[in-house]
N, C-alpha and C positions, 0 to 999 in steps of 0.2 A: 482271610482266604482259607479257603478249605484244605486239609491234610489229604495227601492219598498215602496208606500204609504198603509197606510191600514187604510181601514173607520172604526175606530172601534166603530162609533155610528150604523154603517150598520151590522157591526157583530153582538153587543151586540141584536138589533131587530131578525134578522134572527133567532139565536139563543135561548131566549124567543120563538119565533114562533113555533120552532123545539120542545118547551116543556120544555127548561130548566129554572131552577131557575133564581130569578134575581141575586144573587152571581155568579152561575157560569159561563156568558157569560164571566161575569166582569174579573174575574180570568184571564177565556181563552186568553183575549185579554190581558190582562197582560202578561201572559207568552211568548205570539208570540211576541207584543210588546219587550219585553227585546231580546229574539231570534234575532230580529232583527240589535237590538244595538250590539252586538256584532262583534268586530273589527274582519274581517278575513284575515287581512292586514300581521300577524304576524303566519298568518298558512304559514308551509315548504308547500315549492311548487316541483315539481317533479321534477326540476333543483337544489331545495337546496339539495335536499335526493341523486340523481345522483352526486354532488359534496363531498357528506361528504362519499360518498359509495367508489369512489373513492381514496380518503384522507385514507381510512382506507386499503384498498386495496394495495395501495401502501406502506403505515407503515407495514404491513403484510407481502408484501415482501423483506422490507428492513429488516425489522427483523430476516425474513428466511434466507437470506443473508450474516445477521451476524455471526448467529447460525451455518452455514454451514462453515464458516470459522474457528470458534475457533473449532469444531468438527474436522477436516482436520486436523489442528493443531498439538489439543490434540491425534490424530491418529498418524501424523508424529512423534512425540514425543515419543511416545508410542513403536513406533517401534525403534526409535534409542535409545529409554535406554534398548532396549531387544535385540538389535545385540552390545551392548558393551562387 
């Protein structure tokens, strides 16, 4: 994955410049700092979300499946203890 660098000697100046405190550049550049660190290596990707959409789709029909079958069933059933 690609680096993005960030001067954050250039921010905290600009910033200052803009008016601000000397605490809050500081912050600022902390906050994007840490933003940055973060791993997005482990975000679902539109292939992972397409596979588990799947997975479920199919459980869904297997299920319907089942249900469809002991209902039949319990129909057939039904009707032969009521023509005895």
């Amino acid at each position: 994955m690609p680096t993005m660098t960030l001067d954050t000697h250039e921010v905290v100046k600009e910033l200052k410049a803009a008016g601000f405190t000397d605490e809050q550049p500081e912050a600022a550049t902390r906050v994007v700092r840490r933003a940055q660190d973060v791993d997005l290596l482990n975000l679902a990707t539109k292939t992972d979300l397409a596979e588990t959409t799947a997975e479920i789709l199919k459980g869904m029909v297997s299920t319907l499946g089942v249900h469809t079958v002991v209902i039949v069933g319990a129909v057939v059933t039904l009707v032969r203890l009521l023509h005895q």
